[in-house]
N, C-alpha and C positions, 0 to 999 in steps of 0.2 A: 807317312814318313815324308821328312820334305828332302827332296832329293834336287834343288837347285842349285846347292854346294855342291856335286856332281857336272864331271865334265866330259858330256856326253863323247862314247866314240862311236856317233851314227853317222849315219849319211841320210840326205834327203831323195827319196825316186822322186825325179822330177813327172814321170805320168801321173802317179796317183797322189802323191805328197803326204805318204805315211812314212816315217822314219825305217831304215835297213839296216839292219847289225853289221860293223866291222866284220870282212871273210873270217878276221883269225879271231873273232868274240864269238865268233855265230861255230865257227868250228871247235873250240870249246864249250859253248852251252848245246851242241849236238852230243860231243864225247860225252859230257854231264849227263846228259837224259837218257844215252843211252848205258852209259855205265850203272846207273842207278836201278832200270827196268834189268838189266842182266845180275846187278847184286839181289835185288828182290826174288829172281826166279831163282836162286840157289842159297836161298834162307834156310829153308828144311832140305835138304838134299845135301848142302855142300857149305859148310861155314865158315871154309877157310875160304873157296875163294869166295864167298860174299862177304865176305868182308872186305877181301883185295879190289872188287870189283867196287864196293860201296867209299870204300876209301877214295880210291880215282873218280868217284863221282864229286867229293867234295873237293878234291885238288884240283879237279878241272873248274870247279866253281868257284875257287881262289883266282886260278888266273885269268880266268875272262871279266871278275870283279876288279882285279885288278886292273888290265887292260882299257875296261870300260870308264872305271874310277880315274884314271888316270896316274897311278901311284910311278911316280915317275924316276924316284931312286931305284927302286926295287926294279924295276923295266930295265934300266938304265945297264946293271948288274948282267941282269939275266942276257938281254941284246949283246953286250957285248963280249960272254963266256958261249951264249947261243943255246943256254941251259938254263932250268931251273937247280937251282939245288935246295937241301931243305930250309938252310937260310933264308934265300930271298922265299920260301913260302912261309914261315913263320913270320918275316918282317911283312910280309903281302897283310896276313890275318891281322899282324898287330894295326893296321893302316885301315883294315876293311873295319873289325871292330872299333874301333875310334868311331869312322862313320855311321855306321849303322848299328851299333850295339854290343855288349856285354855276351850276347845269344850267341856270336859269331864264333866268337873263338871258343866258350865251351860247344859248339857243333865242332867244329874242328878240334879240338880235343878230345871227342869222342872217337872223330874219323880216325886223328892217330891212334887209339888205342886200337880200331880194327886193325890197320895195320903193321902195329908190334903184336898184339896177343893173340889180334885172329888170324892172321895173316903168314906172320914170320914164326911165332912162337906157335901157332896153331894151340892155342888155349880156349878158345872162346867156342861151346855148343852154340845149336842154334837157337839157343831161347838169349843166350847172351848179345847174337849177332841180335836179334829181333826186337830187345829193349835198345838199342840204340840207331835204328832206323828210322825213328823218326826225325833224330838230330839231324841223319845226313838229307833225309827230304827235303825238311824245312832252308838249308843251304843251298840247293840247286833248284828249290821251288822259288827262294826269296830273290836266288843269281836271278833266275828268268823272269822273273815281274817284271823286274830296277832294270833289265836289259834291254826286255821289251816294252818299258814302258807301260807298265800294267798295274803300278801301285796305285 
């Protein structure tokens, strides 16, 4: 993927001169990873909150894409209420899928549904949470590549 239409928010360490994640990208692709490794351990066990937990693994890899992409209305919104709401995260998706693809937003489309029917409405068994785990991987696997530079 060509990611030069991307406007990086790294820093350079000047000892080693490997690129460093933004504190508050790099603390949402942590919440990401770990939210995802906690939804996964409560598949078979607990489906409501894996889903609640697998959900916040994609909303965190909404906004550290964003962050990192530079989506600068959407920032702009959020900075100055000091909040996400789910506006500026649907307008985030619509911004991230533009760049990177069509895949984005139905992965995020999937995460909502964990969060309305597995989550709130508590509808979803765990074979329900289970077919749509890999939509949420592939959003917090593809956030860490393009963050870390790893595509």
């Amino acid at each position: 993927m060509d990611t030069s239409k991307y406007v990086p928010q790294r820093k350079e360490t000047p000892t080693v001169g490997r690129p460093t994640l933004d504190p508050e990208i790099k603390k949402h692709l942590d919440l990401a990873l770990s939210f995802l490794e906690e939804g996964k351990s409560f598949v078979e066990k607990n489906p409501v909150q894996a889903s609640e937990k697998l959900y916040k693994a994609a909303e965190e890899s909404v906004k550290l894409l964003a962050l990192y992409l530079g989506i600068s209305d959407v920032l702009a919104q959020v900075r100055q209420r000091n909040r996400w709401t789910v506006t500026d995260l649907e307008k985030a998706v619509e911004a991230i899928s533009h760049k990177l693809g069509d895949w984005f937003m139905a992965s995020w489309d999937t995460a909502w549904a964990l969060h309305v029917w597995g989550f709130h409405e508590a509808k979803f068994d765990s074979e329900a949470v289970k077919i749509r785990l890999p939509y949420i991987e592939k959003i917090v696997e593809e956030a860490k590549k393009i963050v870390s530079g790893e595509e």
